[in-house]
N, C-alpha and C positions, 0 to 999 in steps of 0.2 A: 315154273319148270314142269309143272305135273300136265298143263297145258301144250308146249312145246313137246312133251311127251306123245300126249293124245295123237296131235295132228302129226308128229313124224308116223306112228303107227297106221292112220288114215291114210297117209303119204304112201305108205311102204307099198301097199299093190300095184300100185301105177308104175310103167314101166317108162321111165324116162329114157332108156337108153334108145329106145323105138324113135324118140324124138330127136335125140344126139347121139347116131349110131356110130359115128368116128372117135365120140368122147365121153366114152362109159363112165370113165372115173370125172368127169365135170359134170355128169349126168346125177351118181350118186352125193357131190356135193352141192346141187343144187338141188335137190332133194332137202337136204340136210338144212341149206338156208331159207328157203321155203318154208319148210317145220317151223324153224324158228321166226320169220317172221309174219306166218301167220299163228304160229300160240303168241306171241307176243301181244298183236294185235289183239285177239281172243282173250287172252288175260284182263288188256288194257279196257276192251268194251267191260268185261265183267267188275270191274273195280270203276268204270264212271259209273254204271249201273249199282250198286252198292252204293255209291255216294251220293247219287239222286235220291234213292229212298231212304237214307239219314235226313239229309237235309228238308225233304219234303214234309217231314208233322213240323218242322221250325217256322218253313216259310208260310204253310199254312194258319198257323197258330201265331203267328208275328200280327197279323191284321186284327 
């Protein structure tokens, strides 16, 4: 969540409605899903990263 946070915050200066001037309000919700799919995203790389280096002294240390 605190990810999905960040990048709405990142999100916020960008002026989408420049991009969908007839649909301000489909402007602000695609904003809103953006946020969320990329913190999600964001989240998702930081937790395979965390699990690569748990696993790394095992698979090392297995041989």
């Amino acid at each position: 969540m605190l990810l999905i946070y960040l990048v709405f915050m990142l999100l916020k200066p960008i002026n989408f409605a420049k991009i969908m001037p007839y649909t301000p309000r489909q402007a602000a919700l695609l904003k809103v899903v953006l946020a969320t799919v990329l913190g999600f995203l964001l989240a998702l790389f930081f937790i395979t990263i965390a699990e690569w280096i748990f696993q790394l002294p095992s698979s090392i240390l297995k041989h």
